[in-house]
Backbone bond lengths (Angstrom), bond angles and torsions (degrees), N, CA, C in turn:
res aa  C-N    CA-C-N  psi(-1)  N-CA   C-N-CA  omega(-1)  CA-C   N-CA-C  phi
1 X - - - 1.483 - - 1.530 111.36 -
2 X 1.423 131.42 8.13 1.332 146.96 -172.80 1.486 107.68 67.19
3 X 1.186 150.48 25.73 1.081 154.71 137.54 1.355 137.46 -118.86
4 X 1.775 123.38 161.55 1.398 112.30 178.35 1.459 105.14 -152.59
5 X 1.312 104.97 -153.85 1.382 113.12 -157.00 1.414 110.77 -155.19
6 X 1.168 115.66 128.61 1.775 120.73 171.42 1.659 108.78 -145.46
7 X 1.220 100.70 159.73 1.742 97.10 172.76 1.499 90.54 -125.44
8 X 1.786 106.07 -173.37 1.104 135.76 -146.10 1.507 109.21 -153.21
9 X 1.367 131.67 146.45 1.357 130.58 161.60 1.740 109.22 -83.69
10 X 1.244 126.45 117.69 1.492 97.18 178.20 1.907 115.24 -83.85
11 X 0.600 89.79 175.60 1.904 119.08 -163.18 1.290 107.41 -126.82
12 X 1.483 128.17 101.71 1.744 115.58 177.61 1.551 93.19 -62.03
13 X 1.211 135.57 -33.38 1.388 130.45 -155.14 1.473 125.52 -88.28
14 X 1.520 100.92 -2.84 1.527 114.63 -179.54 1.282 110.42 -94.36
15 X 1.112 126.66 155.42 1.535 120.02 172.51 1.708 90.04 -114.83
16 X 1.484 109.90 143.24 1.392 140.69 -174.66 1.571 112.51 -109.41
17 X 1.333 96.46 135.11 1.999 93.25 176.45 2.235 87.09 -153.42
18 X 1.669 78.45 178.55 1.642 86.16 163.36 1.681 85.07 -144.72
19 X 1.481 92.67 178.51 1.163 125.10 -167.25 1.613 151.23 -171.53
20 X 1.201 141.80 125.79 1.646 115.36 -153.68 1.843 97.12 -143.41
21 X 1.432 99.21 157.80 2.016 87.34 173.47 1.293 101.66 -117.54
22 X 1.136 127.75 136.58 1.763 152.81 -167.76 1.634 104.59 -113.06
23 X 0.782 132.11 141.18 1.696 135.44 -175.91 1.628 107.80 5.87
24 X 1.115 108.48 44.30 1.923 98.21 172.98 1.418 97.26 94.25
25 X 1.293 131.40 -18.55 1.537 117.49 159.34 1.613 134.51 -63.21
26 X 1.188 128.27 -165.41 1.442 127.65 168.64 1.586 84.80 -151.29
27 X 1.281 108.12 141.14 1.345 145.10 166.17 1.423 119.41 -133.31
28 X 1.603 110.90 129.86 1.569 114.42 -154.58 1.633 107.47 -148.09
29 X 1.113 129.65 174.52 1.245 150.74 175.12 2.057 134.11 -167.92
30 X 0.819 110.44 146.23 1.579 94.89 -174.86 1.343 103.14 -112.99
31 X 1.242 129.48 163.86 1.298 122.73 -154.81 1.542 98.28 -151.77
32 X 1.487 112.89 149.21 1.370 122.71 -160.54 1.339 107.79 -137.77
33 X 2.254 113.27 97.64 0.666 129.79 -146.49 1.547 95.33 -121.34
34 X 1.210 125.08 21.24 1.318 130.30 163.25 1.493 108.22 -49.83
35 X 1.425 122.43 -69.11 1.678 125.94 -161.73 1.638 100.69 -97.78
36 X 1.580 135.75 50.14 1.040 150.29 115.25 1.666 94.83 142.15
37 X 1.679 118.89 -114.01 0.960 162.17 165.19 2.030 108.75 -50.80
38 X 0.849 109.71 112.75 2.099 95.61 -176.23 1.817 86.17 -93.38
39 X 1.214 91.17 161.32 1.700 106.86 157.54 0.990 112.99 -57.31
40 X 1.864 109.85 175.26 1.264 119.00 -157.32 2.094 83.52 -76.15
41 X 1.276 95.12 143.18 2.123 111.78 163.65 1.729 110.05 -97.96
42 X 1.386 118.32 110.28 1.416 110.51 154.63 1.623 100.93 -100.22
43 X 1.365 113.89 149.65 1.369 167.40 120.05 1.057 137.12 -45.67
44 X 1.539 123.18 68.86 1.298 109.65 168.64 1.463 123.90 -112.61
45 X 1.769 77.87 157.30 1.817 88.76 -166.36 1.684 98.46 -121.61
46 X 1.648 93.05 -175.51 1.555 92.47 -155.66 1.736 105.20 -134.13
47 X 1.161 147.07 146.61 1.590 137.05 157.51 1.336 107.86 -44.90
48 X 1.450 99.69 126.43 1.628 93.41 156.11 1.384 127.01 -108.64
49 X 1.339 105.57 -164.81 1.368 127.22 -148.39 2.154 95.38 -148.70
50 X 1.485 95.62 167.85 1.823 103.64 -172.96 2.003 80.21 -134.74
51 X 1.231 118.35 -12.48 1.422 120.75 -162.01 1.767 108.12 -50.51
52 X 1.255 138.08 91.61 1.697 107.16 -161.59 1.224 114.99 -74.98
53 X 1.588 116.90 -13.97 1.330 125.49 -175.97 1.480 100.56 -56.87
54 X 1.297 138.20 -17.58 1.316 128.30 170.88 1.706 111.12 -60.14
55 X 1.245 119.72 -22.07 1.409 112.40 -167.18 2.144 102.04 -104.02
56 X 1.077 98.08 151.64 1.111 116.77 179.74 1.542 122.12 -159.65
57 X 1.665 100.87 154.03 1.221 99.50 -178.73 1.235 135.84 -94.76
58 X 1.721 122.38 147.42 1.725 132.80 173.79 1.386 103.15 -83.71
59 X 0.963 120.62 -175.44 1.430 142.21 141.76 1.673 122.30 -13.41
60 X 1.290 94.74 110.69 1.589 114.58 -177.22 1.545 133.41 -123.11
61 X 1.010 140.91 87.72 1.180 149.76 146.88 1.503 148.11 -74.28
62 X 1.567 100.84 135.09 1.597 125.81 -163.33 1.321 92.80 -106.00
63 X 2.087 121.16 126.07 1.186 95.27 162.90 1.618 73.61 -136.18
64 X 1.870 99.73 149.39 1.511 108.47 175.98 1.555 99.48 -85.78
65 X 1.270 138.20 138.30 1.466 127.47 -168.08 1.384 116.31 -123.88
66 X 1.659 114.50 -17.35 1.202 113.07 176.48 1.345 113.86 -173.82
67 X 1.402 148.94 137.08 1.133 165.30 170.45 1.416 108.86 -76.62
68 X 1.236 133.18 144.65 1.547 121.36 155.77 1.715 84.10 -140.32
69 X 1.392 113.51 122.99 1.656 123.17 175.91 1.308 92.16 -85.28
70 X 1.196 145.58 -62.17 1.373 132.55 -152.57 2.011 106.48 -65.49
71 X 1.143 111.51 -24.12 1.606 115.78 -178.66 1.608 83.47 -99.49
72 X 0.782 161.31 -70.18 1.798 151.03 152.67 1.515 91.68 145.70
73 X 1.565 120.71 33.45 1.410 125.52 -167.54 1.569 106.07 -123.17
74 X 1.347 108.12 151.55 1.835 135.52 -167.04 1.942 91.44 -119.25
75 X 1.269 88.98 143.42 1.346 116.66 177.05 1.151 108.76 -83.62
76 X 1.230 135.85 -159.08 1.488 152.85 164.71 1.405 114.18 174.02
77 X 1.488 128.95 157.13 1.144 121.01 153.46 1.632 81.04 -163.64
78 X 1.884 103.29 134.26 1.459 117.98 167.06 1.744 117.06 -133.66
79 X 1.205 97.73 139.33 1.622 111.18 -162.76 1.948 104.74 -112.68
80 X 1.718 112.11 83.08 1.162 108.06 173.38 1.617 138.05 -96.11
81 X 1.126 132.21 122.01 1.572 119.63 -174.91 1.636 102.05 -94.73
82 X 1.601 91.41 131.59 1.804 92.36 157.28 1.443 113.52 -116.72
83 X 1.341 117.17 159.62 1.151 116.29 -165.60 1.462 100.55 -135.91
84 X 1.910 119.55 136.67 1.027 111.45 172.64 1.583 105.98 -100.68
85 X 1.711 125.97 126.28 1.875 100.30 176.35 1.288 108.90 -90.41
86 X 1.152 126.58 -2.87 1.645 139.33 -162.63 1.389 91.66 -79.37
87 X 1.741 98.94 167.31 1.499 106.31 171.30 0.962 128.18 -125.44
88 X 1.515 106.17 36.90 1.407 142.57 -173.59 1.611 107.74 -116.49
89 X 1.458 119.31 130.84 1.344 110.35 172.36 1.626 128.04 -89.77
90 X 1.200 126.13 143.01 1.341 123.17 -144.43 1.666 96.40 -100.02
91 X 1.113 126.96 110.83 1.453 156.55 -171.51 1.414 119.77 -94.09
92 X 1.692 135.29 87.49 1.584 117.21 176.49 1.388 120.37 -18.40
93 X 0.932 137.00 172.74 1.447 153.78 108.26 0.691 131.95 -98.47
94 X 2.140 125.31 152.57 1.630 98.17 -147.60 1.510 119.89 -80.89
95 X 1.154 106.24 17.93 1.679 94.69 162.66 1.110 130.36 -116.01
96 X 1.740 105.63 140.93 1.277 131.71 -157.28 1.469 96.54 -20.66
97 X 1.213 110.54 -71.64 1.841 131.35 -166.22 1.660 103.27 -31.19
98 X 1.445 125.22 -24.26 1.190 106.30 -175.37 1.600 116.67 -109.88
99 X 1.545 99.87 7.25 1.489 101.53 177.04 1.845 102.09 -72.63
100 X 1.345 109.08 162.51 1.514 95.98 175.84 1.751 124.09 -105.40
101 X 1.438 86.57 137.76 1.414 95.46 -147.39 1.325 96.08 -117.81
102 X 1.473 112.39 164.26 1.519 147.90 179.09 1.307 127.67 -148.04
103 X 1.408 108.40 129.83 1.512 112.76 -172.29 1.420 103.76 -100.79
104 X 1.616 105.09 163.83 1.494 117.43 -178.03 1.613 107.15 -153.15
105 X 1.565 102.97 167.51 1.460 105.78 -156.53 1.654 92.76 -62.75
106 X 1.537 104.70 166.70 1.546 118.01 161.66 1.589 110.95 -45.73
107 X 1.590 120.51 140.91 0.983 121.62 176.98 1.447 130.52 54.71
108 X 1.166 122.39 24.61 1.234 142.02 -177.38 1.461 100.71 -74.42
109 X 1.886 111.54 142.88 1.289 115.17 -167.23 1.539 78.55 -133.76
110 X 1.541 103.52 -174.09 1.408 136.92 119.92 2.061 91.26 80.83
111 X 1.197 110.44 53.89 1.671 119.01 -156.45 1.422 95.88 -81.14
112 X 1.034 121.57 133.63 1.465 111.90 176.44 2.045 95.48 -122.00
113 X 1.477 107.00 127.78 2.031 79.29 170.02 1.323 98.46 -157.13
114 X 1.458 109.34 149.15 1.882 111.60 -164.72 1.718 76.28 -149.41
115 X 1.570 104.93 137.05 1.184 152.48 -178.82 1.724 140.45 -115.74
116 X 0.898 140.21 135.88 1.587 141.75 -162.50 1.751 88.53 -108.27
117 X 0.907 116.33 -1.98 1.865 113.88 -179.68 1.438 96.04 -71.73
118 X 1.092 115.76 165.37 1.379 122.99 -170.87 1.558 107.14 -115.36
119 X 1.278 140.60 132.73 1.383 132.21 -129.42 1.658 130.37 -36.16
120 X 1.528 80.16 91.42 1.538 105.60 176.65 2.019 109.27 -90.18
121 X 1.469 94.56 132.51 1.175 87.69 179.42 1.783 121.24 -121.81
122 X 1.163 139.72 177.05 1.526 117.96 -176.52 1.263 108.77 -130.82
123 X 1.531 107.77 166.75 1.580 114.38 -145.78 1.641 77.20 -160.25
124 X 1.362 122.51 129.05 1.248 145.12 170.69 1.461 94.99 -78.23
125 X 1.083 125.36 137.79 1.750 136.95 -178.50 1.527 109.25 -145.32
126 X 1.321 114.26 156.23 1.650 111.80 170.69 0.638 104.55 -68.51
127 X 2.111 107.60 120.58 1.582 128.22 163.43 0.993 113.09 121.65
128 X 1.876 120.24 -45.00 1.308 129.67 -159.49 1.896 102.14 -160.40
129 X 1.254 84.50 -135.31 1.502 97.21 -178.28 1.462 106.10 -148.28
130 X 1.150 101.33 174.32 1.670 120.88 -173.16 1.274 131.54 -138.66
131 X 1.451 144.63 132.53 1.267 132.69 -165.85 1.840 101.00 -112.44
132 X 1.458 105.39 140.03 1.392 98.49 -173.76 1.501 85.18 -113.96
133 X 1.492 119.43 94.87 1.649 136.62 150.07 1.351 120.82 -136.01
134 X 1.693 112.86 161.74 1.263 125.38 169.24 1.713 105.61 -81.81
135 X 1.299 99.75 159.40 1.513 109.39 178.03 1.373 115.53 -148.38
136 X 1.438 115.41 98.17 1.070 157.71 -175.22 1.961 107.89 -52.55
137 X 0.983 122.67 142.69 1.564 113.11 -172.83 2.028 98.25 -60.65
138 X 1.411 108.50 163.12 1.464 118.36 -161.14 1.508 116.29 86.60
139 X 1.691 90.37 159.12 1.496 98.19 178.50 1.904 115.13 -75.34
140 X 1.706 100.36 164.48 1.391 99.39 171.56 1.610 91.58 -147.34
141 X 1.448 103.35 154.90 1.265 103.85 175.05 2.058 100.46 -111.99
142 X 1.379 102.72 159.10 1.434 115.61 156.21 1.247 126.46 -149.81
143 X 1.560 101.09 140.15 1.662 101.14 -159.88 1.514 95.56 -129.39
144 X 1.695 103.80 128.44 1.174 98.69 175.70 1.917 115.75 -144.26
145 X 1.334 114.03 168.64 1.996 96.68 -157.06 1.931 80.76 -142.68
146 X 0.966 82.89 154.79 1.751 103.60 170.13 1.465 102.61 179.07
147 X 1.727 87.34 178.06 1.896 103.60 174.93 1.452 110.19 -118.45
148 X 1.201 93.31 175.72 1.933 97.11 178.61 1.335 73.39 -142.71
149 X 1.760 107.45 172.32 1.797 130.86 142.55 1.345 131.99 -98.07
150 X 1.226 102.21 147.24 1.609 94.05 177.25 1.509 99.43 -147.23
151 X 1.578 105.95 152.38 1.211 112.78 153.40 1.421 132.54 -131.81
152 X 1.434 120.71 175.44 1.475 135.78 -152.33 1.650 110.61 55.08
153 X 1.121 128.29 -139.54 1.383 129.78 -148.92 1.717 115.40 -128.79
154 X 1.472 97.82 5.45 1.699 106.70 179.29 1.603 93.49 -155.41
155 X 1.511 113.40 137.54 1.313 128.32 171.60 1.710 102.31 -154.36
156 X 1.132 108.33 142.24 1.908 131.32 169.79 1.454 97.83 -127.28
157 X 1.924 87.15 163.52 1.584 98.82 162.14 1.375 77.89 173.80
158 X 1.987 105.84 144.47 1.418 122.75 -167.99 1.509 103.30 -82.36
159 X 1.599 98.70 168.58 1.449 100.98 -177.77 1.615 87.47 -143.46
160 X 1.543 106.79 143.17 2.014 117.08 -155.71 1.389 79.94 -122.40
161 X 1.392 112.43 127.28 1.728 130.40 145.46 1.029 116.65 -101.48
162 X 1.610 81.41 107.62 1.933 113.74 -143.08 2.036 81.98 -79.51
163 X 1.199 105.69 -35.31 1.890 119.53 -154.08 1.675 88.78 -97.50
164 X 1.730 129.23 -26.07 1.505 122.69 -135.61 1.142 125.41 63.28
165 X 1.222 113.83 -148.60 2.002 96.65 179.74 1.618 87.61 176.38
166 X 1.466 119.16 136.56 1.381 135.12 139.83 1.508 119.03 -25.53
167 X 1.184 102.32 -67.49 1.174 137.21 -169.99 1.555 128.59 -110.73
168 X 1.531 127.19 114.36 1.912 96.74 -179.68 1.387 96.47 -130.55
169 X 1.326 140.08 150.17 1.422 133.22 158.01 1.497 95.91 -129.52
170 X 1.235 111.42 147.89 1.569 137.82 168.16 1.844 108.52 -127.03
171 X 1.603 114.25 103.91 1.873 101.30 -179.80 1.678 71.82 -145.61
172 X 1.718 74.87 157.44 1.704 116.33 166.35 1.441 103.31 -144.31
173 X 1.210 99.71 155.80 1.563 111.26 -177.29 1.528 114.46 -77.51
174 X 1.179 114.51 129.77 1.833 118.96 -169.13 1.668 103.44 -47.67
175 X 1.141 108.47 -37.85 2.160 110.15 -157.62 2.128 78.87 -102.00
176 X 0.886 124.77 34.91 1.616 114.78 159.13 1.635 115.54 -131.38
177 X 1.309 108.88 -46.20 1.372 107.71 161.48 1.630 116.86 -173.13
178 X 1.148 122.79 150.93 1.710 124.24 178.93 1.224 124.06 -38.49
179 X 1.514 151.14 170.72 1.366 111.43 170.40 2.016 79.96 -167.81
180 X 1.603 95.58 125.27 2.037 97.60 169.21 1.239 105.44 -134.21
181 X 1.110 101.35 125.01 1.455 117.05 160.39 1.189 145.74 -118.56
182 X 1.365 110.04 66.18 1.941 121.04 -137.80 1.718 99.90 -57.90
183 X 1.235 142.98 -32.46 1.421 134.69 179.77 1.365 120.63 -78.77
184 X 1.786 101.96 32.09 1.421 94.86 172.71 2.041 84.40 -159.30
185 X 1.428 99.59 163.59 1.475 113.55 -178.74 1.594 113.09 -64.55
186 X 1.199 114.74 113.56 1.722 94.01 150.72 1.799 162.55 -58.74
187 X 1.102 112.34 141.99 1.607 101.78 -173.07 1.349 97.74 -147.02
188 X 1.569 109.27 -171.13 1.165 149.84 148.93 1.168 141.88 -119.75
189 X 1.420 142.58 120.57 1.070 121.30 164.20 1.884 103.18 -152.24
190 X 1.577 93.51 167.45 1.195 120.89 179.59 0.793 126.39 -74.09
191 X 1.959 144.35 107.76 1.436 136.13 168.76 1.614 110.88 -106.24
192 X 1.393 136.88 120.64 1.352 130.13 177.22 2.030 94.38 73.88
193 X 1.628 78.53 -144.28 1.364 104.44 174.73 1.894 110.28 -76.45
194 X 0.912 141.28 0.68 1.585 141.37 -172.39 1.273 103.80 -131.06
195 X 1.415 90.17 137.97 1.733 105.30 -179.63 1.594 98.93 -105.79
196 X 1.753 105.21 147.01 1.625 100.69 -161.98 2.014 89.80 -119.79
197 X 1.124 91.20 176.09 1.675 102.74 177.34 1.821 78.97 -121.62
198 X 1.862 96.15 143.74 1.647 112.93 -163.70 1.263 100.86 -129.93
199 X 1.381 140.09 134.36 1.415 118.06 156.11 1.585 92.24 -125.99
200 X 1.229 111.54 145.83 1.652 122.17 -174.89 1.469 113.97 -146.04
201 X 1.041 110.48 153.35 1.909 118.73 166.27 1.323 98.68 -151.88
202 X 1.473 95.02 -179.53 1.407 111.48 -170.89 1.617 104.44 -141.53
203 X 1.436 104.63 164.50 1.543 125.04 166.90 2.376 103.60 35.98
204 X 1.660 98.78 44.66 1.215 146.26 157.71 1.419 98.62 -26.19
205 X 1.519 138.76 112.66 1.749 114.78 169.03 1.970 92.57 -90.38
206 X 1.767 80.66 -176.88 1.187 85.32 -139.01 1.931 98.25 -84.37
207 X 1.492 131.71 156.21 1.580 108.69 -163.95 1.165 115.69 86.52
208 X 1.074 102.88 -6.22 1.891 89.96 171.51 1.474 111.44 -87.69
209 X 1.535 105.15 153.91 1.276 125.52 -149.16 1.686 95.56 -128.81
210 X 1.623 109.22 113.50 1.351 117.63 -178.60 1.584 107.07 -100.99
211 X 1.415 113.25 150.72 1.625 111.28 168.65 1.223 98.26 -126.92
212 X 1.371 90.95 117.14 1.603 121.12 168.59 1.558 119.27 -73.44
213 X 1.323 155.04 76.87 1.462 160.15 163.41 1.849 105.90 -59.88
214 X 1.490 79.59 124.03 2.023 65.38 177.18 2.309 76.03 -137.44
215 X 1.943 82.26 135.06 1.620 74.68 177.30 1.616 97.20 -134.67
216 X 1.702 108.88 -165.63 1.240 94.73 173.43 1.918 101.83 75.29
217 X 0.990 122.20 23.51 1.620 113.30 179.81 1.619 109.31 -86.93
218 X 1.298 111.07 159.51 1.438 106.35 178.88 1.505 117.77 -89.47
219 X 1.186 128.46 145.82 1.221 145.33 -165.45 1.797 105.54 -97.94
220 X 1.355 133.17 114.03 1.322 118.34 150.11 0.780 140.22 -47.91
221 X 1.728 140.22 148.41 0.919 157.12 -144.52 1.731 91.73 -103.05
222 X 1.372 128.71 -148.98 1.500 143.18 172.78 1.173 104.41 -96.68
223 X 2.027 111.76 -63.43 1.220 135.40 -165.78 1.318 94.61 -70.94
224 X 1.202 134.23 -44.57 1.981 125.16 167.75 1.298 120.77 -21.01
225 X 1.734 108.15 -59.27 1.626 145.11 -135.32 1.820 77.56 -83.05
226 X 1.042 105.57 -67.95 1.499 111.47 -155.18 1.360 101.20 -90.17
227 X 1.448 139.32 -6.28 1.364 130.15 160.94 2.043 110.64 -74.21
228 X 1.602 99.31 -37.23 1.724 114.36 156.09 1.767 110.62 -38.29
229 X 1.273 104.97 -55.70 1.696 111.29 -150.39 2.057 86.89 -71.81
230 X 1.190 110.99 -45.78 1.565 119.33 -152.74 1.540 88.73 -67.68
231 X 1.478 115.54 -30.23 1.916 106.38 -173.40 1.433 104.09 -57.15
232 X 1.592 104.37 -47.42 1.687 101.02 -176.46 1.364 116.75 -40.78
233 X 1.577 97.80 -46.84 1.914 98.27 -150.28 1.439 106.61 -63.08
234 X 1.416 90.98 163.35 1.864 112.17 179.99 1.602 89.71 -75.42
235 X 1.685 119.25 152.71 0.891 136.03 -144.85 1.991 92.39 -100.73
236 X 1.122 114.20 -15.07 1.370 105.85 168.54 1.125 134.20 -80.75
237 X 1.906 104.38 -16.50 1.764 119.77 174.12 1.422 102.32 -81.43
238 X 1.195 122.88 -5.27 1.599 110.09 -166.37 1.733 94.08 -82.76
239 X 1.206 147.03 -41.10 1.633 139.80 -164.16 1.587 92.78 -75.75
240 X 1.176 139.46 -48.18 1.598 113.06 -177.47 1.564 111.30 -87.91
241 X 1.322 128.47 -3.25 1.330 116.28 162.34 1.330 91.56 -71.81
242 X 1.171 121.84 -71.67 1.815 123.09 -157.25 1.699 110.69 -30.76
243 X 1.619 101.05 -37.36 1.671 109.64 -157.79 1.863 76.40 -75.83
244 X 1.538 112.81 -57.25 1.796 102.40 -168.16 1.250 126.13 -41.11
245 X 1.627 108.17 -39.33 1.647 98.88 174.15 1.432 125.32 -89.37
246 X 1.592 103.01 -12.00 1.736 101.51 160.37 1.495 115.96 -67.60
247 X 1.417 121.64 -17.07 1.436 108.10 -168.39 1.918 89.15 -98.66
248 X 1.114 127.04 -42.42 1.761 140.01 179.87 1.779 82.69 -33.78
249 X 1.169 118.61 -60.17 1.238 130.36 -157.88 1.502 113.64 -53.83
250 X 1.468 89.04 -66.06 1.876 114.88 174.47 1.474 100.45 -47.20
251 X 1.297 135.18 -38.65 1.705 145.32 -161.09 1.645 98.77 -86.66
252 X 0.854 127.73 -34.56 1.453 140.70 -163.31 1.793 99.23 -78.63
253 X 1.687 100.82 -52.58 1.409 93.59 -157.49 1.879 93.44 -94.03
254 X 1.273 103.82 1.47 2.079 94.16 165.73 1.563 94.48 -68.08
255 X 1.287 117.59 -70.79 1.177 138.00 -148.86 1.955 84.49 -44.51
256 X 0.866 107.91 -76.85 1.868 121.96 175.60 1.415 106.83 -39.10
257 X 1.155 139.96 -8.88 1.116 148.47 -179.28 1.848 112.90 -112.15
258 X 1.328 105.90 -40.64 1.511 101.18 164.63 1.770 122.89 -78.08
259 X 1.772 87.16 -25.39 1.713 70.07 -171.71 1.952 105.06 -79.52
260 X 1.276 97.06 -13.44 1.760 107.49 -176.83 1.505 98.70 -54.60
261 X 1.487 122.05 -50.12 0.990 108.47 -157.75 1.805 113.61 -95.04
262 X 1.421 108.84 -18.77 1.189 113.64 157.85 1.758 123.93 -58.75
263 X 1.694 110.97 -23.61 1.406 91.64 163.55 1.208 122.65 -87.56
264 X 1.365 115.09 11.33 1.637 121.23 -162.55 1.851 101.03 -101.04
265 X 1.567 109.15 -27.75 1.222 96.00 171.94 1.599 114.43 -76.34
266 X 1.309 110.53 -43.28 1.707 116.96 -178.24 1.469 87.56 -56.38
């Protein structure tokens, strides 16, 4: 009769959904099986499309979040929405170029990114990364944080609005580091207790290419550099380094001690 039936043990500890795939999409829901049985769930799905010009961008934000000079590393965290307005769902094709993608600074590690897409998965790509999902008409947000390195006291690297954006903000906090971004307006404003430096625009086409300048960075110290290196080490190298630079030390100040007194006889 085209339908059926199964049960389930429930689990307070499981989380429950349903779900079905429609032309190469995924269509989903979670379901709340606490107070027994849920009502009937419709699902709707949509024709798709590979067209990407259907997708475009919302509201986007760059926030620089933290410096660490002694690891010689920059924070990041960016918050992007794409939006499908079509009523068609937006489907890869198999080339790379149409999965949706995001770039990130050179050498960027440590990616962290959580998504409202519905099983979106990631794929490291030149530059950035990539999510291999369908996208269904409506907005989705994705938020994702990593580090890069830099050294001396000024570092850039562009950022591509791959979608454009409604909306764009780029801020760092004034007492963390400098921050210009001439293809967008300047501001200020206040979050909490810290006042941030803002640069923003709006209604963004799509491909535009921002340069991010962040200056004014902090420089490590010696005792930084090598208090950095000692976090790494395995905890069994730390007692014969410790003893090596107590004795480097002890050797240093004989040597400083003979020649002291050798100029004292001349």
């Amino acid at each position: 009769s085209g339908a059926f039936r199964f049960q389930i043990s429930y689990d307070a500890q499981v989380a429950y959904g349903v779900s079905v795939e429609w032309m190469g999409a995924l269509y989903g829901t979670d379901l709340d099986l606490s107070e027994g049985s849920p009502e009937p769930v419709r699902l709707t799905v949509y024709d798709a499309t590979s067209d990407r010009t259907v997708l475009i961008g919302g509201a986007s934000s760059l926030l620089i979040s933290d410096v660490d000079a002694a690891a010689g590393t920059i924070w990041a965290l960016e918050i992007v929405q794409i939006i499908n307005e079509s009523s068609l769902t937006y489907v890869p094709g198999p080339e790379p170029m149409n999965l949706i993608r995001f770039g990130l600074p050179p050498e960027a590690a440590g990616l962290q990114i959580d998504t409202s897409i519905l099983g979106a998965d990631v794929l490291q790509v030149d530059r950035g990364f990539a999510l291999t999902a369908s996208v269904p008409p409506g907005e989705y947000d994705i938020m994702f944080a990593y580090n890069f390195p830099y050294s001396g006291n000024e570092t850039s690297f562009v950022k591509t609005l791959r979608y454009g954006a409604s909306q764009v903000r780029v801020l760092a906090s004034v007492d963390l580091v400098g921050l210009v971004v001439e293809e967008l307006d300047e501001g200020k404003a206040k979050i909490g207790s810290r006042e941030y430096k803002v640069y923003e625009g709006t209604n963004v086409p799509k491909e535009t290419v921002l340069s991010v300048v962040l200056l004014g960075l902090p420089q490590a110290s010696l005792i930084d550099r090598i208090g950095h290196r000692m976090k790494g080490m395995r905890f069994e190298y730390l007692a014969p380094i410790a003893l090596g630079v107590m004795l480097a030390i002890s050797l240093g100040f004989a040597v400083w001690k003979r020649r002291g007194t050798a100029v004292e006889v001349d």
